[in-house]
C-alpha positions in Angstrom: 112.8 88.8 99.0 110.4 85.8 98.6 108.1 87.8 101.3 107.8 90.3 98.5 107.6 87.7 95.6 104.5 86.5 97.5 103.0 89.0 99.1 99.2 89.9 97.8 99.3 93.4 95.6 96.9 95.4 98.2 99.0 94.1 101.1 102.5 94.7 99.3 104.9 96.6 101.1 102.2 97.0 104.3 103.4 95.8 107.8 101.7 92.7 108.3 100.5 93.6 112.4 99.1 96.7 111.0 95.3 96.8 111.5 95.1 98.0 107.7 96.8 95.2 106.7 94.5 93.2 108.7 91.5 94.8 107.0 92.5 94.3 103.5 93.1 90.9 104.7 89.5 90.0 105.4 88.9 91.1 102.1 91.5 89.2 100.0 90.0 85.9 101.6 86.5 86.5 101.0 87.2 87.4 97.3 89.3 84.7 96.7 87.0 81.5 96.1 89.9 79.0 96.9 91.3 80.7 99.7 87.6 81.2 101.3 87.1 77.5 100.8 90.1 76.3 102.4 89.3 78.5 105.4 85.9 77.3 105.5 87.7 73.6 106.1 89.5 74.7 108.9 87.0 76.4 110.6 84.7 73.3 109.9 87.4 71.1 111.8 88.1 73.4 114.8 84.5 73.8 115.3 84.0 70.1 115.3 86.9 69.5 117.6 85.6 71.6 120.4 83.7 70.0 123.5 79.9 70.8 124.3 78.8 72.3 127.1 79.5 75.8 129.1 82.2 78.1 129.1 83.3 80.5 126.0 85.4 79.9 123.1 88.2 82.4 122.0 89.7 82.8 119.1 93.2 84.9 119.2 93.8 86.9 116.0 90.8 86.8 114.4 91.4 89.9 113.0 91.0 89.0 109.1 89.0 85.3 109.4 85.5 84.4 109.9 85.6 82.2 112.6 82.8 83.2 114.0 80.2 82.1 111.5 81.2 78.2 112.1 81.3 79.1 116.2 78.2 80.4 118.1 78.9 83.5 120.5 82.8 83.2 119.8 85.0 85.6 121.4 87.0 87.3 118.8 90.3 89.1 119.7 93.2 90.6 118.3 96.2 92.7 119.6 94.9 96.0 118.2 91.5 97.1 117.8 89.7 96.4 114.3 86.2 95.9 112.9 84.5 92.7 114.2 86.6 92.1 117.2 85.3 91.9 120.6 88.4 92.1 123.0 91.7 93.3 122.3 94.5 91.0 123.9 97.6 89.7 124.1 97.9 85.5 124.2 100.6 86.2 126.6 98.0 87.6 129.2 94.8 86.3 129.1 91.9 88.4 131.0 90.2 84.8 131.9 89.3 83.3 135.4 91.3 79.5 135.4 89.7 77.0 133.9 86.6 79.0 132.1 87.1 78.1 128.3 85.9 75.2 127.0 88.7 76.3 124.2 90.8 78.5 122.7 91.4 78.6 118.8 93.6 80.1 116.4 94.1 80.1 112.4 97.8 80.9 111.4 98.7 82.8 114.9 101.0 80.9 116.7 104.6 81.7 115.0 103.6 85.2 115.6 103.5 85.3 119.3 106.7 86.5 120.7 107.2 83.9 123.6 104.7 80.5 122.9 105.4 79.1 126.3 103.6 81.9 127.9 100.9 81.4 125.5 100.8 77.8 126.5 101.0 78.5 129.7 98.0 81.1 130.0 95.9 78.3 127.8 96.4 75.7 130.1 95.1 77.9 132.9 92.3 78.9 131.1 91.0 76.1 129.5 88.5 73.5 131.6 89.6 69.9 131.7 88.3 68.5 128.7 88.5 71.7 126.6 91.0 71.8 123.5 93.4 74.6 122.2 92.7 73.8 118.4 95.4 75.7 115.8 95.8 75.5 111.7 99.2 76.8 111.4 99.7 76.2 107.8 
């Protein structure tokens, strides 16, 4: 019930891993000042917190954020195909060599993978010494 109470009124009533959903997502935080700016913030920090140096950055459901603006050549993903998204993945299995990400990032992501310890687990093999796994998980 409090789902409901709370849920936006273009997104009401909308599975929240639909790809619509998603979409109309992107566009509630960009026309919401407040909500934009707080975004903005995180991105700032995870940006910051990253290492220099080689290797890509990926950012796992990026499907409604903007991410990529704060981090240069960032490798957006998502589990289902939608505009803006450059690989379509699971965080369970991730289509990386071992140790070539200087990081992996995520905004709100993390209580909606199924089994985090596989998540972890792939991260840890994919990330170089040094690199970070940066999450907001408000």
């Amino acid at each position: 019930m409090l789902k409901a109470l709370l849920a936006h009124p273009l997104t009401k009533g909308l599975d929240i891993d639909d790809p619509q959903t998603t979409h109309l997502r992107q566009q509630i935080i960009q026309e919401k000042y407040f909500l934009r700016k707080i975004y903005e913030e995180w991105y700032q920090s995870m940006a910051a917190s990253l290492p220099s140096g080689d290797g890509a950055v990926l950012e796992l459901g990026a499907g409604g954020g903007f991410m990529s603006d704060f981090v240069p050549d960032l490798i957006t993903s998502e589990l289902f195909y939608c505009p803006d998204i450059r690989v379509v993945l699971s965080g369970l299995s991730l289509p990386f060599r071992a140790r070539s990400l200087r990081g992996i990032v995520m905004t709100d992501v993390l209580h909606h993978l199924p089994q985090a310890r596989l998540f972890f687990g792939e991260a840890a093999r994919c990330v170089r010494p040094g690199g970070v796994i940066g999450m907001i998980e408000p």
